[in-house]
PQR file with spaces between the fields and no chain letter, atoms N, CA, C, O and H, PARSE charges and radii, in Angstrom:
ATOM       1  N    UNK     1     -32.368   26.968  -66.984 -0.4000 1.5000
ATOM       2  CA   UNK     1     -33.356   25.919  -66.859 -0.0000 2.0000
ATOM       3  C    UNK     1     -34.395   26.037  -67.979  0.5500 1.7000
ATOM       4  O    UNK     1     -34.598   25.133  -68.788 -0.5500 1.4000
ATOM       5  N    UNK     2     -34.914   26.985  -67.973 -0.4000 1.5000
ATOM       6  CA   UNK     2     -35.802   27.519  -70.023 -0.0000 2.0000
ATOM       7  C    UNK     2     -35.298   27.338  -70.678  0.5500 1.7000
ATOM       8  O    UNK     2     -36.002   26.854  -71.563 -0.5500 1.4000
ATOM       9  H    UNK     2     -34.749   27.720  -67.315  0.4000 1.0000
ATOM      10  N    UNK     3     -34.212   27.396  -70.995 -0.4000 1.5000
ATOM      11  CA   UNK     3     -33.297   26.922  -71.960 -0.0000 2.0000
ATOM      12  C    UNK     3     -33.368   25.423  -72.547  0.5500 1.7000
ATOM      13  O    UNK     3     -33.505   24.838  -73.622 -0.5500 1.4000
ATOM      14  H    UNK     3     -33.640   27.790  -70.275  0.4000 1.0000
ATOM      15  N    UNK     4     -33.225   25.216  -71.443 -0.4000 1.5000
ATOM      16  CA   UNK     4     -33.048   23.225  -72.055 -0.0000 2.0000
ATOM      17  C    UNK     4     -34.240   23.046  -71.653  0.5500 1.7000
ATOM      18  O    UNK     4     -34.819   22.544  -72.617 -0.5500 1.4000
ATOM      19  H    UNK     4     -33.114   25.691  -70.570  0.4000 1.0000
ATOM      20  N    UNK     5     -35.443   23.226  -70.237 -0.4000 1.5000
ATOM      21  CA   UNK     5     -36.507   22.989  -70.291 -0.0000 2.0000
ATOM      22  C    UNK     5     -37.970   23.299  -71.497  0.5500 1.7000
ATOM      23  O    UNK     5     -38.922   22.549  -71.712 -0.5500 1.4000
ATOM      24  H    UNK     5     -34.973   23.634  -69.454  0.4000 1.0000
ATOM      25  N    UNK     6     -37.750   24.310  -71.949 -0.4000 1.5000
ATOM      26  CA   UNK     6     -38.806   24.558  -73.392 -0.0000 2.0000
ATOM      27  C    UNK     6     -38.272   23.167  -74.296  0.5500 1.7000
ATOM      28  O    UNK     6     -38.753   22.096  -73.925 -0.5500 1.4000
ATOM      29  H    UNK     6     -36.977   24.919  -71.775  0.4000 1.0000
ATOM      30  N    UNK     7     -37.873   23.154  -74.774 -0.4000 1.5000
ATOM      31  CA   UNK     7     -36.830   22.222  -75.902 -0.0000 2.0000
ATOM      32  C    UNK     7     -37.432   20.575  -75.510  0.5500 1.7000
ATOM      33  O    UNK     7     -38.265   19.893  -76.106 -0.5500 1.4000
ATOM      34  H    UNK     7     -37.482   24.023  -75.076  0.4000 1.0000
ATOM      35  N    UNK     8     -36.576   20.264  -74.177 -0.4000 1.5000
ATOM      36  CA   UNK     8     -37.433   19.032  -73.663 -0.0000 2.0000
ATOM      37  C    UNK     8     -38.666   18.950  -73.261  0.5500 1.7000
ATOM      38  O    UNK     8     -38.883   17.914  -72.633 -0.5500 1.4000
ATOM      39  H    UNK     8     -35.899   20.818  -73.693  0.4000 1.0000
ATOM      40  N    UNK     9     -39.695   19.750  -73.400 -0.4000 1.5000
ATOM      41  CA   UNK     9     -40.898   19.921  -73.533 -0.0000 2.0000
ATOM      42  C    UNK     9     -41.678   19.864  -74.462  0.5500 1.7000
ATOM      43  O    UNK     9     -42.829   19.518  -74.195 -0.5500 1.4000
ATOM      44  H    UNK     9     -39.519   20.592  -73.911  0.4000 1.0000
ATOM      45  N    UNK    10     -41.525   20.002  -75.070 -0.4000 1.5000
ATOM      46  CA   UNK    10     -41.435   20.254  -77.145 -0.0000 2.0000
ATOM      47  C    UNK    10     -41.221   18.811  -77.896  0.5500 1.7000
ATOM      48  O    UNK    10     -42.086   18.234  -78.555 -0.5500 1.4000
ATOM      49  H    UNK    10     -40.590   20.282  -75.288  0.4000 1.0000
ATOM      50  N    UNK    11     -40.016   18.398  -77.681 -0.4000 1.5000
ATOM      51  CA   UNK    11     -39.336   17.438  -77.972 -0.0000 2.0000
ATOM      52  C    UNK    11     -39.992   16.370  -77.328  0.5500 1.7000
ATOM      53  O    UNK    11     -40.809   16.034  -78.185 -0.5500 1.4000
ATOM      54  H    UNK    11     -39.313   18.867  -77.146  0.4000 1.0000
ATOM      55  N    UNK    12     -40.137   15.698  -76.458 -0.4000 1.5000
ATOM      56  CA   UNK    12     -41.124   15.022  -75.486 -0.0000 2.0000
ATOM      57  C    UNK    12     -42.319   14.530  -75.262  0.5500 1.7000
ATOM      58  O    UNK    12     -42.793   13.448  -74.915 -0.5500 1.4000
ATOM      59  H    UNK    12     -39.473   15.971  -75.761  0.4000 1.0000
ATOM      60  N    UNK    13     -42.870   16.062  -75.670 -0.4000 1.5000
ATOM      61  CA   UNK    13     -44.396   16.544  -75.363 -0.0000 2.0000
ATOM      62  C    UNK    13     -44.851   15.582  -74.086  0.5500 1.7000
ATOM      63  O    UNK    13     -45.512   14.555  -73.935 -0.5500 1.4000
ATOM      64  H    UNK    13     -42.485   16.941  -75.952  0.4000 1.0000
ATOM      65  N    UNK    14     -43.872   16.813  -72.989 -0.4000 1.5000
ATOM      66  CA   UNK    14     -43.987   16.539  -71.620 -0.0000 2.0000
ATOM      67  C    UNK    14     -44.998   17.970  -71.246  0.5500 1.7000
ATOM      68  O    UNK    14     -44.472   19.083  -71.236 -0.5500 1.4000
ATOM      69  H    UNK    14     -43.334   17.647  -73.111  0.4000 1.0000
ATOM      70  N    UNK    15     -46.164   17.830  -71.013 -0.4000 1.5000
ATOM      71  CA   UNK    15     -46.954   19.120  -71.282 -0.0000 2.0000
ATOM      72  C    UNK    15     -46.753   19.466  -69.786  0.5500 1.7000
ATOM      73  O    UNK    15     -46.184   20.533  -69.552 -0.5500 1.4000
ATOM      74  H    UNK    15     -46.592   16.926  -71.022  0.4000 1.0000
ATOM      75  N    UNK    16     -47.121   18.750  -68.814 -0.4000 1.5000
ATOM      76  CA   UNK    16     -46.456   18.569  -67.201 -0.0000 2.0000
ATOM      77  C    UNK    16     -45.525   19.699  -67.086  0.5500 1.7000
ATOM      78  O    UNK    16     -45.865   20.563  -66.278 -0.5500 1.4000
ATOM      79  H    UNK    16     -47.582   17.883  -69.004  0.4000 1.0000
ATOM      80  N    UNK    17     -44.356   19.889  -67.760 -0.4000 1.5000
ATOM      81  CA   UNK    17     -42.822   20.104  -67.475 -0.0000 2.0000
ATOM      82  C    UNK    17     -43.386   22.025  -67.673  0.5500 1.7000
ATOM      83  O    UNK    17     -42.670   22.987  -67.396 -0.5500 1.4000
ATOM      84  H    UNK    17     -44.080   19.187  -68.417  0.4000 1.0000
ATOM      85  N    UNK    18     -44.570   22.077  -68.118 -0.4000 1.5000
ATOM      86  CA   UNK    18     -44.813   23.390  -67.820 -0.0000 2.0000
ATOM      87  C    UNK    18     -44.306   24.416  -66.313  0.5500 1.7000
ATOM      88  O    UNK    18     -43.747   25.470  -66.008 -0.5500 1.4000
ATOM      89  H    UNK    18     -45.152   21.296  -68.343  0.4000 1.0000
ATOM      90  N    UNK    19     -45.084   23.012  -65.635 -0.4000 1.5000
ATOM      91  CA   UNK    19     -45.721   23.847  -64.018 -0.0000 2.0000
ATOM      92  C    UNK    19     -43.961   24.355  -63.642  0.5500 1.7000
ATOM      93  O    UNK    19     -43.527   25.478  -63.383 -0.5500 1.4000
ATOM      94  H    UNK    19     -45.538   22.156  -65.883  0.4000 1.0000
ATOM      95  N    UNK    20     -43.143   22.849  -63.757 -0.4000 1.5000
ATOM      96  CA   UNK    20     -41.533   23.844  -62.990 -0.0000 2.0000
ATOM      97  C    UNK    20     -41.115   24.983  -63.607  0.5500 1.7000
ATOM      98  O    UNK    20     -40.511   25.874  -63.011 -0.5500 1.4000
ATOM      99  H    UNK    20     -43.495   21.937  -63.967  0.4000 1.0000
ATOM     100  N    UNK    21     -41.488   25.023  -65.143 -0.4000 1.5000
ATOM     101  CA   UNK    21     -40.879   25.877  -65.635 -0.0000 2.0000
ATOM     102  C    UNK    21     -41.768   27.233  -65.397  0.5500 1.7000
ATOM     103  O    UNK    21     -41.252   28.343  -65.262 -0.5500 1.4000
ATOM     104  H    UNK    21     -41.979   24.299  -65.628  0.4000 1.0000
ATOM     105  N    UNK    22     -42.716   27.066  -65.376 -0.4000 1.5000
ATOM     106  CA   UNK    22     -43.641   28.418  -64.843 -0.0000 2.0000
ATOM     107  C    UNK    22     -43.457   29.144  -63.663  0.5500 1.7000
ATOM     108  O    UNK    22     -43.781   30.316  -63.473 -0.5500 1.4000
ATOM     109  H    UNK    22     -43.134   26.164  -65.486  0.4000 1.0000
ATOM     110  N    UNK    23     -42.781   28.182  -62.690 -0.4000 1.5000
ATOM     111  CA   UNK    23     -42.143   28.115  -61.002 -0.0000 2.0000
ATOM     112  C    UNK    23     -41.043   28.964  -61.075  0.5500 1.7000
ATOM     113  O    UNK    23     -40.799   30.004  -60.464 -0.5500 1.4000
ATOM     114  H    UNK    23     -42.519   27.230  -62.845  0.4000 1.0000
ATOM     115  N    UNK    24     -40.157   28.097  -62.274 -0.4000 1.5000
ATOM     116  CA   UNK    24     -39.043   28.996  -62.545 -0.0000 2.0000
ATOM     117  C    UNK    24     -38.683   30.273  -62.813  0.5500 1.7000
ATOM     118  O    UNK    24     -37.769   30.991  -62.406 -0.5500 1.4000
ATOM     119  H    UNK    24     -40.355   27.252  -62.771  0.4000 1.0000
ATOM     120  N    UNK    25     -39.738   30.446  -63.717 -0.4000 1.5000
ATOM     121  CA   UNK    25     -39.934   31.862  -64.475 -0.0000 2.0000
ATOM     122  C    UNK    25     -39.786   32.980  -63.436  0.5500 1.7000
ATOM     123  O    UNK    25     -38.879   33.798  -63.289 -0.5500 1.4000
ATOM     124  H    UNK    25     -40.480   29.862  -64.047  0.4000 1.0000
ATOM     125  N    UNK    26     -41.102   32.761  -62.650 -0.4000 1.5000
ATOM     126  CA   UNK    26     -42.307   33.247  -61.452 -0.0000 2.0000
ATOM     127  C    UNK    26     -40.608   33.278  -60.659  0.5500 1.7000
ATOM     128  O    UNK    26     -40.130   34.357  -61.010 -0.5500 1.4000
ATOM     129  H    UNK    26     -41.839   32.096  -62.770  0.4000 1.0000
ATOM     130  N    UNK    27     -39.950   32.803  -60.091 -0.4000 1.5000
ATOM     131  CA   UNK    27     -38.537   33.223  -59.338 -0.0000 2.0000
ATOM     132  C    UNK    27     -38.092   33.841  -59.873  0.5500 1.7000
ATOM     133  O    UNK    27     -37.868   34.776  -59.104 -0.5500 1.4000
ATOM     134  H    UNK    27     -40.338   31.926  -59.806  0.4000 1.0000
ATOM     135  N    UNK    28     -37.462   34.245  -61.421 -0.4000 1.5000
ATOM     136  CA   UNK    28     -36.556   34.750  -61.585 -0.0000 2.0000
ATOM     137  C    UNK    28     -36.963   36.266  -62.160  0.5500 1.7000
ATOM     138  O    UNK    28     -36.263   37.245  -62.420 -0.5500 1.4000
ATOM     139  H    UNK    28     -37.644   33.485  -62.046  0.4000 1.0000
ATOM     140  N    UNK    29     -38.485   36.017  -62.248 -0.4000 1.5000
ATOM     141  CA   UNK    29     -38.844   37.804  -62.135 -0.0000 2.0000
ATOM     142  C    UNK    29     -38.754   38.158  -60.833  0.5500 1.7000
ATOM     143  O    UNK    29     -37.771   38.884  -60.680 -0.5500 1.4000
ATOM     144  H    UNK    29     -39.054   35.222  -62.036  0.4000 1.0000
ATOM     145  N    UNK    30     -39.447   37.934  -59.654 -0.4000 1.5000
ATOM     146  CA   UNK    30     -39.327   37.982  -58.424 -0.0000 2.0000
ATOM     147  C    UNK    30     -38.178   38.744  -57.848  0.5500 1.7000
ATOM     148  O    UNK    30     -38.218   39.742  -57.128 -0.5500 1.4000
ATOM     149  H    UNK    30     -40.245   37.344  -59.779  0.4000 1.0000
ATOM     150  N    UNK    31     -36.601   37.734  -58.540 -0.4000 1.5000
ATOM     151  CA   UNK    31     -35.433   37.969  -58.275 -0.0000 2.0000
ATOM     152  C    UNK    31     -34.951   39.443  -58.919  0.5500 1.7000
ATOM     153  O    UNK    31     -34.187   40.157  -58.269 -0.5500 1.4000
ATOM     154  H    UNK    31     -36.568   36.923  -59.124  0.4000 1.0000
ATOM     155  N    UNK    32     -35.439   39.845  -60.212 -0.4000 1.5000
ATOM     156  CA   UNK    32     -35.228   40.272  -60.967 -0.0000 2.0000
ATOM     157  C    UNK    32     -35.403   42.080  -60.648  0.5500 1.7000
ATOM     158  O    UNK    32     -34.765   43.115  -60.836 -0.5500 1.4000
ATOM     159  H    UNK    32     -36.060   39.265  -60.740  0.4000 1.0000
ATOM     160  N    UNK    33     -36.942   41.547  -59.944 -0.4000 1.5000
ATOM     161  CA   UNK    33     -37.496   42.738  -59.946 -0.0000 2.0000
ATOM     162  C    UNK    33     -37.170   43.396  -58.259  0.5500 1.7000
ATOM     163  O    UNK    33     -37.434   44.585  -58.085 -0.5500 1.4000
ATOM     164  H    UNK    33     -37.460   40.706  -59.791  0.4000 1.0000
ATOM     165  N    UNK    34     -36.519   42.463  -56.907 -0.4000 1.5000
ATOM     166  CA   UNK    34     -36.031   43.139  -56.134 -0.0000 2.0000
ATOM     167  C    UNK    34     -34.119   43.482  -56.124  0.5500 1.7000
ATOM     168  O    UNK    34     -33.446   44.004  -55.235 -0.5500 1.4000
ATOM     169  H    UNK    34     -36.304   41.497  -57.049  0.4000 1.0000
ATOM     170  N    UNK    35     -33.660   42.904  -57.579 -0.4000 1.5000
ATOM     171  CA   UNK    35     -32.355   43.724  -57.736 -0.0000 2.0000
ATOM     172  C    UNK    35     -32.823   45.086  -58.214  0.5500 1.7000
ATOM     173  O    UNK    35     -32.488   46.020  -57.486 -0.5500 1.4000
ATOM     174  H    UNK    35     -34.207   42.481  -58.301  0.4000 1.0000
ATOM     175  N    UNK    36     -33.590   45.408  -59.385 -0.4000 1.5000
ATOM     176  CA   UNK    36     -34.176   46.938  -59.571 -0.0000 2.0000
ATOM     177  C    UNK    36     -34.609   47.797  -58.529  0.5500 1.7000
ATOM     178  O    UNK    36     -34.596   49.022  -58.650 -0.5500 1.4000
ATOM     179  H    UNK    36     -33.862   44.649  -59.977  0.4000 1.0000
ATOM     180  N    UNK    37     -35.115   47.015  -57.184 -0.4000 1.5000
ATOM     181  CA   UNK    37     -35.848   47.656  -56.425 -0.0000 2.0000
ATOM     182  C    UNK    37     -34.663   47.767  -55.452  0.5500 1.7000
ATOM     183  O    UNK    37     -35.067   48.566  -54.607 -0.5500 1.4000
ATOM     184  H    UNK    37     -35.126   46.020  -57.085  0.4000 1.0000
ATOM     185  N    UNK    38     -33.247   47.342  -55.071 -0.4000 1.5000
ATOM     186  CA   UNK    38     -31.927   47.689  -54.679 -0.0000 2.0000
ATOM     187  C    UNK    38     -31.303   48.388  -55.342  0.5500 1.7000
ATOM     188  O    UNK    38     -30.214   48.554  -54.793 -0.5500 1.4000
ATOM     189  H    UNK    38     -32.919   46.693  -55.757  0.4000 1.0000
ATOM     190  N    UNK    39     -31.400   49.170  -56.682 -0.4000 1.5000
ATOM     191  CA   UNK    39     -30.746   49.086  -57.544 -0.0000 2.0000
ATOM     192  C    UNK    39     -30.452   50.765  -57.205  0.5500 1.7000
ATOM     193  O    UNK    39     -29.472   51.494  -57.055 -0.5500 1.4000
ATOM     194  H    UNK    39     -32.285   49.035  -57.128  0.4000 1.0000
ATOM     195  N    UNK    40     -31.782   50.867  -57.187 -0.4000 1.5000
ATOM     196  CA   UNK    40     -32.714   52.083  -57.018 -0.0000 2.0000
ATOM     197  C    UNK    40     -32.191   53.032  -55.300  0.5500 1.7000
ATOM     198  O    UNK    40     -32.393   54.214  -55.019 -0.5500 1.4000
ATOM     199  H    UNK    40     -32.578   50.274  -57.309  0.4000 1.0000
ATOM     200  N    UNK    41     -31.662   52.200  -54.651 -0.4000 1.5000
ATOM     201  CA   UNK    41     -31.067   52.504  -52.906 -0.0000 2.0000
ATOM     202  C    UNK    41     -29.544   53.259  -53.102  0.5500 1.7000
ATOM     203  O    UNK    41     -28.886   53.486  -54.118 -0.5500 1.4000
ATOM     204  H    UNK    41     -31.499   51.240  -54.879  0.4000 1.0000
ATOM     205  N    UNK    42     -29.267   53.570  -51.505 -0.4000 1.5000
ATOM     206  CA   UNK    42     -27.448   54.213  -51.905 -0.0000 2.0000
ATOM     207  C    UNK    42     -27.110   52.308  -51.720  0.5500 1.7000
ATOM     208  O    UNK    42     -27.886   51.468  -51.265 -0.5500 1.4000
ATOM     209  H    UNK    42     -29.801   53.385  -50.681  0.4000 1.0000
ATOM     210  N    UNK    43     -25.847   52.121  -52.199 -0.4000 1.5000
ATOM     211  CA   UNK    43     -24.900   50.824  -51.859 -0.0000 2.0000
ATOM     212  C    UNK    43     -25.133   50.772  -50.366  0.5500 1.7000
ATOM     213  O    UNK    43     -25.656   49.668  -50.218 -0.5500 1.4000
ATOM     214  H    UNK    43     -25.216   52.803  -52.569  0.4000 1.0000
ATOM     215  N    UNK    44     -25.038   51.366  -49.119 -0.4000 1.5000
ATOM     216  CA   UNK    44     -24.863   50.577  -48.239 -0.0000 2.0000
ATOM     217  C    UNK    44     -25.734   50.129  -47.638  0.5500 1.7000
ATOM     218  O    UNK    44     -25.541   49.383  -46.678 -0.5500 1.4000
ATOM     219  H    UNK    44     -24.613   52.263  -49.240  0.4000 1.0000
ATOM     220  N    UNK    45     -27.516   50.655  -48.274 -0.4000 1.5000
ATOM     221  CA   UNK    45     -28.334   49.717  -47.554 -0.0000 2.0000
ATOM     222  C    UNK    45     -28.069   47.931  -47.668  0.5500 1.7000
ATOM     223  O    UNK    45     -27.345   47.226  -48.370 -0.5500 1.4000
ATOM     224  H    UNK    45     -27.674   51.261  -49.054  0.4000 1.0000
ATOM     225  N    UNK    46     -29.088   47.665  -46.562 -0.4000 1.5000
ATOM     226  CA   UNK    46     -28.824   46.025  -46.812 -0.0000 2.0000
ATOM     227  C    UNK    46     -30.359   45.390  -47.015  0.5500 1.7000
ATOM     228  O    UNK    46     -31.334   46.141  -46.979 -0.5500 1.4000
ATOM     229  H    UNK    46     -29.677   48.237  -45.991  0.4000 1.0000
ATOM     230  N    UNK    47     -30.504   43.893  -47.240 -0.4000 1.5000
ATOM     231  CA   UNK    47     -31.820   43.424  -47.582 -0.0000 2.0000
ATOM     232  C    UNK    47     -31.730   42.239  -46.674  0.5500 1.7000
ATOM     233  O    UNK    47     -30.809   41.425  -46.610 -0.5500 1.4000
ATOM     234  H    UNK    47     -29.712   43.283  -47.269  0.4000 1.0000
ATOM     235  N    UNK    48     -32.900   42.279  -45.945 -0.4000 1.5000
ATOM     236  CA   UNK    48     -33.032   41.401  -44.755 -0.0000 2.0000
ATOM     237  C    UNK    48     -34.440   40.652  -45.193  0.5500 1.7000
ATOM     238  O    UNK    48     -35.513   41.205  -45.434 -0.5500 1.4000
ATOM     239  H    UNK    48     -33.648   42.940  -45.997  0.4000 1.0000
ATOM     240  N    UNK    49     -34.095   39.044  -45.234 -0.4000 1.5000
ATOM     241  CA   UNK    49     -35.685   38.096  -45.535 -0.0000 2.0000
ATOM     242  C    UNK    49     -35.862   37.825  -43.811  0.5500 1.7000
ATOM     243  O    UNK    49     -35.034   37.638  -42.919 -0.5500 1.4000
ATOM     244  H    UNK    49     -33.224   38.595  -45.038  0.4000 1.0000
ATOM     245  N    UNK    50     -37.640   37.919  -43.831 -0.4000 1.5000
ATOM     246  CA   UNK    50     -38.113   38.312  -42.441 -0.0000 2.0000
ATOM     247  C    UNK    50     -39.070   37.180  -43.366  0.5500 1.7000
ATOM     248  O    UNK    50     -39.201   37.071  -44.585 -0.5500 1.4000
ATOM     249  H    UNK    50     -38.313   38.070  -44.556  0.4000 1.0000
ATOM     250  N    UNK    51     -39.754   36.286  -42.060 -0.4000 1.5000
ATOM     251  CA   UNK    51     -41.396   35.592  -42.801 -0.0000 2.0000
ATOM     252  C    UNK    51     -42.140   36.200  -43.370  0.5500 1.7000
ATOM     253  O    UNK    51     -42.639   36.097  -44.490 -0.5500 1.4000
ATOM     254  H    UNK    51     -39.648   36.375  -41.069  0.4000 1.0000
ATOM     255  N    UNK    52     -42.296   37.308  -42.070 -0.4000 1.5000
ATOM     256  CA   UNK    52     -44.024   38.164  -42.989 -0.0000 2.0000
ATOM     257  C    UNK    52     -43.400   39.401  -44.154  0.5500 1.7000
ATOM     258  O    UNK    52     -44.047   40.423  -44.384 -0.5500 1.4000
ATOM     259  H    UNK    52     -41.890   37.392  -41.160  0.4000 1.0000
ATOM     260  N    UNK    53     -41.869   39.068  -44.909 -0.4000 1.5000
ATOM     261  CA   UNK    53     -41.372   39.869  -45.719 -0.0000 2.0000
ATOM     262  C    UNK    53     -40.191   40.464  -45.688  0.5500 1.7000
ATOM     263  O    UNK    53     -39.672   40.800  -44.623 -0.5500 1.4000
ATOM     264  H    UNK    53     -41.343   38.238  -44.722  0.4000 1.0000
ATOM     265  N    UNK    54     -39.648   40.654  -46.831 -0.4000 1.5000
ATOM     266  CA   UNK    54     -38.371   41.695  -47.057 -0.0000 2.0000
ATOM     267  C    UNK    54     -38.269   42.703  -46.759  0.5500 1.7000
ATOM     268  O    UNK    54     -39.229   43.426  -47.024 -0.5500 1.4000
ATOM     269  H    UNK    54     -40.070   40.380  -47.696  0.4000 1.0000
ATOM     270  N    UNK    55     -36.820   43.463  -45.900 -0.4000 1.5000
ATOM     271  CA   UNK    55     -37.186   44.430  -45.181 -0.0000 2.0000
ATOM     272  C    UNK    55     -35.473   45.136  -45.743  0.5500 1.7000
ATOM     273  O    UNK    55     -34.370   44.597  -45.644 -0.5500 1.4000
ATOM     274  H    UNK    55     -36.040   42.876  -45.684  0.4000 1.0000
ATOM     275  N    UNK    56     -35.875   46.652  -46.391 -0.4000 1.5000
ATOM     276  CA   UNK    56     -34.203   47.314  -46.441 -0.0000 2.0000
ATOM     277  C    UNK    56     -34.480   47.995  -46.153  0.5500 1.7000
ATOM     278  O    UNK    56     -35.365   48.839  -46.291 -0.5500 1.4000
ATOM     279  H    UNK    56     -36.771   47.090  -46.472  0.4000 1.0000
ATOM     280  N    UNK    57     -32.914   47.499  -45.115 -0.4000 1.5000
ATOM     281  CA   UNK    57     -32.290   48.656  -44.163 -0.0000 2.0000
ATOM     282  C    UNK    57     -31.188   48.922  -44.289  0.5500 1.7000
ATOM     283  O    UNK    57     -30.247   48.287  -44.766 -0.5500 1.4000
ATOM     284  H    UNK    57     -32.195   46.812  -45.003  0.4000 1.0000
ATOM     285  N    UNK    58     -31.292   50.239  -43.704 -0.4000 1.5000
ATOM     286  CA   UNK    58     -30.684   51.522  -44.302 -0.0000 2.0000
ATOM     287  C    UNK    58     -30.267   52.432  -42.984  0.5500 1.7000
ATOM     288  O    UNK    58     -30.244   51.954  -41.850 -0.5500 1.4000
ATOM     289  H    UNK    58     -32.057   50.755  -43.317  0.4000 1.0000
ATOM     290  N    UNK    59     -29.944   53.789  -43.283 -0.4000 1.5000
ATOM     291  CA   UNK    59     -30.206   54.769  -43.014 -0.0000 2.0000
ATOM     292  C    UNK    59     -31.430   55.856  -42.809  0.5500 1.7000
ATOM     293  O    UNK    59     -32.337   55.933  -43.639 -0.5500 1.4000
ATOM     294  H    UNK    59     -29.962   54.177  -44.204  0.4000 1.0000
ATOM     295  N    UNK    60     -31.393   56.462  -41.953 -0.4000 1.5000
ATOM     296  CA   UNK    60     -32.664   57.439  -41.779 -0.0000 2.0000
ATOM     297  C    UNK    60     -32.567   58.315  -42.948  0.5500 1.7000
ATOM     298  O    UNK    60     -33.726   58.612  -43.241 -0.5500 1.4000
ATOM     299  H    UNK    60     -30.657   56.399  -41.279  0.4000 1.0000
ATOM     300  N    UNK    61     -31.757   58.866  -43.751 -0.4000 1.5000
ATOM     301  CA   UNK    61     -31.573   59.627  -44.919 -0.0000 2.0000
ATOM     302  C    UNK    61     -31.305   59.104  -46.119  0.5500 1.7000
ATOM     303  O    UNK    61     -31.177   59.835  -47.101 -0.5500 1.4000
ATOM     304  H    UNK    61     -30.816   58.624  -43.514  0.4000 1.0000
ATOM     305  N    UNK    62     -31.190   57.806  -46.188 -0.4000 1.5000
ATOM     306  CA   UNK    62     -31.046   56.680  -47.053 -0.0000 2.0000
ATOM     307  C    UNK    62     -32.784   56.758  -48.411  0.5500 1.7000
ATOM     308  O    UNK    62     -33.791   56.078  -48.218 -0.5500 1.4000
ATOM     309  H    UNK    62     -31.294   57.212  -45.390  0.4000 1.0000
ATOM     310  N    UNK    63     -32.675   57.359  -49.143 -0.4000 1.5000
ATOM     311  CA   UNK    63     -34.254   57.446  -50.094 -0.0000 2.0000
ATOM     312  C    UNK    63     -34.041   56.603  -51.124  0.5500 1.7000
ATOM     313  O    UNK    63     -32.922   56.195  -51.437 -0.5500 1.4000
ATOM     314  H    UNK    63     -31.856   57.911  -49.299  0.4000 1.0000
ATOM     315  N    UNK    64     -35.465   56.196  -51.902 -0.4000 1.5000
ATOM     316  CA   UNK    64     -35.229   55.575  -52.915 -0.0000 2.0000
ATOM     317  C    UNK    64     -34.658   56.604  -54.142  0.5500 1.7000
ATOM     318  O    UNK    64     -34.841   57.803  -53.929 -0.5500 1.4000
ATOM     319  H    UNK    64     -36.374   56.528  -51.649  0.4000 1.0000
ATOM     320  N    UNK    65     -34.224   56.363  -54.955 -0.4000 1.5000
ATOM     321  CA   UNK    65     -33.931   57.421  -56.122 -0.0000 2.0000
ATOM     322  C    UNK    65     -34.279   57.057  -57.225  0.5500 1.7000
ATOM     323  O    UNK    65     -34.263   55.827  -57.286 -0.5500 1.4000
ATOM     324  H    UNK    65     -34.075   55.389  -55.128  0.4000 1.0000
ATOM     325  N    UNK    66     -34.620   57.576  -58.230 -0.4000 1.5000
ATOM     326  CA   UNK    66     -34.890   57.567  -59.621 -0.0000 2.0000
ATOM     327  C    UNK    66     -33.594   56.869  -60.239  0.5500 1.7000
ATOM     328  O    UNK    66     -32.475   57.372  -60.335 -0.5500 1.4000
ATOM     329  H    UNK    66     -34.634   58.575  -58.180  0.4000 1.0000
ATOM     330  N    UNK    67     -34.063   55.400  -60.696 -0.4000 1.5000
ATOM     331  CA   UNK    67     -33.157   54.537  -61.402 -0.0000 2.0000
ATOM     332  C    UNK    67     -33.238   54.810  -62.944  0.5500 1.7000
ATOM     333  O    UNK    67     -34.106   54.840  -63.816 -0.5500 1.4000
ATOM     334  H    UNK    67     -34.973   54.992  -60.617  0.4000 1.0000
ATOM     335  N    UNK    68     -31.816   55.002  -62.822 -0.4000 1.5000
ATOM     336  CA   UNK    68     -31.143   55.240  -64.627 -0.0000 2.0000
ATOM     337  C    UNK    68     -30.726   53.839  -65.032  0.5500 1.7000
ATOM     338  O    UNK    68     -30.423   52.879  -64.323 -0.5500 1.4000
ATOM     339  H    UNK    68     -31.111   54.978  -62.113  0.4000 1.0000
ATOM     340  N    UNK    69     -30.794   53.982  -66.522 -0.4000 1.5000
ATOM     341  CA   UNK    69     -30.697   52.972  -67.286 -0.0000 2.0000
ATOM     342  C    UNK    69     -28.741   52.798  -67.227  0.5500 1.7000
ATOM     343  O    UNK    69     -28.424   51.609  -67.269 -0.5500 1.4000
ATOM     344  H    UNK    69     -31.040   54.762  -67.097  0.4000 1.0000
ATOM     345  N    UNK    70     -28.016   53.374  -67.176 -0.4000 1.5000
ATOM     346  CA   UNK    70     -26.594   52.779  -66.288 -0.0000 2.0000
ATOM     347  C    UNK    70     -26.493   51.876  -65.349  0.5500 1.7000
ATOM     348  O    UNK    70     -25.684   50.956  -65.227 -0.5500 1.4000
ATOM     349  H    UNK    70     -28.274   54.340  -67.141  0.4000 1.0000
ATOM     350  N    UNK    71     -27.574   52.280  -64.542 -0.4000 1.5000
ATOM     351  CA   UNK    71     -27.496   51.327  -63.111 -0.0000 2.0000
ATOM     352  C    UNK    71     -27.900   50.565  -63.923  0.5500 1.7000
ATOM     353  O    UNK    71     -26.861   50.059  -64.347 -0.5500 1.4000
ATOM     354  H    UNK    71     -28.231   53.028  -64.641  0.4000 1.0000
ATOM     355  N    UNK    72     -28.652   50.155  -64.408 -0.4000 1.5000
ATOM     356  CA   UNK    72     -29.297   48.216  -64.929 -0.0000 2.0000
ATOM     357  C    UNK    72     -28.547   47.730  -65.428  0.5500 1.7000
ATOM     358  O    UNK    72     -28.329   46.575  -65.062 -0.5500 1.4000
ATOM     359  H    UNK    72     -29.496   50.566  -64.064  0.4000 1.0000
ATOM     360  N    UNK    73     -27.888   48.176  -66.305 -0.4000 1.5000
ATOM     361  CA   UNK    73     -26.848   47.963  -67.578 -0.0000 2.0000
ATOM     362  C    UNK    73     -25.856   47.498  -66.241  0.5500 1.7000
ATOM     363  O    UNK    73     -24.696   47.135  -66.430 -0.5500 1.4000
ATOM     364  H    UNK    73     -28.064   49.114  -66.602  0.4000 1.0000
């Protein structure tokens, strides 16, 4: 969506076309930053959306661990 949205923004000078794309952004760090924060778990926890928040569950011996640059990759 940045991709073609910067460009037709530019091109346009739709100054507006900021706010979705700022929306956009703002999601896909969001997204970004609770795969790192799974990344970081053993595989079989799971990630549960609750209203008042995201909740992983796991195991009672289940810890976070020190994420290596393999796992991201």
């Amino acid at each position: 969506m940045t991709a073609v949205g910067v460009p037709v923004m530019l091109i346009f000078e739709w100054g507006w076309l900021i706010v979705p794309l700022a929306a956009n952004a703002a999601g896909a760090i969001a997204d970004l930053w609770m795969t790192m924060t799974l990344l970081a778990f053993p595989e079989d926890v799971r990630l549960e959306d609750h209203p008042d928040g995201v909740r992983i569950l796991g195991h009672e011996s289940d810890h976070r661990r020190a994420l290596s640059v393999t796992a991201v990759v």
